[in-house]
N, C-alpha and C positions, 0 to 999 in steps of 0.2 A: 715422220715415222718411216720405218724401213719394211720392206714385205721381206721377209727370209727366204723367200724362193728366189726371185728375179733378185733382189736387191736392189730393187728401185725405190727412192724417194716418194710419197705420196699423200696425199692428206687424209687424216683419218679415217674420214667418210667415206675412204674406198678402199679401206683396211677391212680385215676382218678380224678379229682379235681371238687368239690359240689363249689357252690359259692353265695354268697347273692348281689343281685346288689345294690348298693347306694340308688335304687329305692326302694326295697325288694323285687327283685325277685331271688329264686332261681331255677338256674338251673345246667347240668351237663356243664363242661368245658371240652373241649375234648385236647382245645391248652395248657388248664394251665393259660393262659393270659390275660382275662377276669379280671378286677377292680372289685373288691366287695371283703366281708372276704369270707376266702377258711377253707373247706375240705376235707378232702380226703378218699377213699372207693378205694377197689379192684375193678379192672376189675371183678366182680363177682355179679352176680343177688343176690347169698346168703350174701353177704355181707350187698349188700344195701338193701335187705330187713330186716335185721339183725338191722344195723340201723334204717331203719324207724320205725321200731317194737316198738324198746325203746327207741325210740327217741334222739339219741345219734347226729346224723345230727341237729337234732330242736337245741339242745346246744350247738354243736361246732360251727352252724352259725346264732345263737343268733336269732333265727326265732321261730316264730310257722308255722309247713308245714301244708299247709289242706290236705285232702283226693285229690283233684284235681292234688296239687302239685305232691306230692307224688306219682298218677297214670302215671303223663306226667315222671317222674324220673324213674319210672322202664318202661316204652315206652323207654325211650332216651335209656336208660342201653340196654335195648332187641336189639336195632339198631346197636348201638356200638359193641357189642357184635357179631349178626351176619355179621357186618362189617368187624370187626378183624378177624374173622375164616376164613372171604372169602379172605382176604390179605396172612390170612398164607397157606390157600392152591393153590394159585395162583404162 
């Protein structure tokens, strides 16, 4: 799988999965699992804002994101993020 930001090659498990719901909403998938089309971005804030920059997320999930979208994605990202540091230092 490809992260849409960096566009580097990487195994899922260090993917994070973007997704459009059937509804049109996107958001982050943390299980992978979520129905709608997927993509994928690093565990990394610079990534995803890399993405959102150039809009590389809006075409891999065939969306236009607003500014809304786009703020509650890097909120989710920041969560996730200090979520995982507090698993790996525990």
């Amino acid at each position: 799988r490809m992260c849409v930001g960096c566009r580097e090659m990487k195994p899922k498990k260090e993917l994070l999965r973007a997704v459009r719901s059937p509804e049109g909403e996107v958001t982050l998938d943390p299980t992978g699992k979520k129905p709608g089309r997927g993509a994928y971005v690093c565990y990394s804030a610079e990534c995803l804002k890399k993405a959102l920059k150039q809009r590389q997320l809006d075409r891999a999930l065939d969306a236009k994101l607003t500014e809304e979208t786009n703020l509650q994605l890097t909120e989710t990202m920041q969560k996730l993020l200090a979520q995982k540091s507090g698993e790996e230092q525990a």
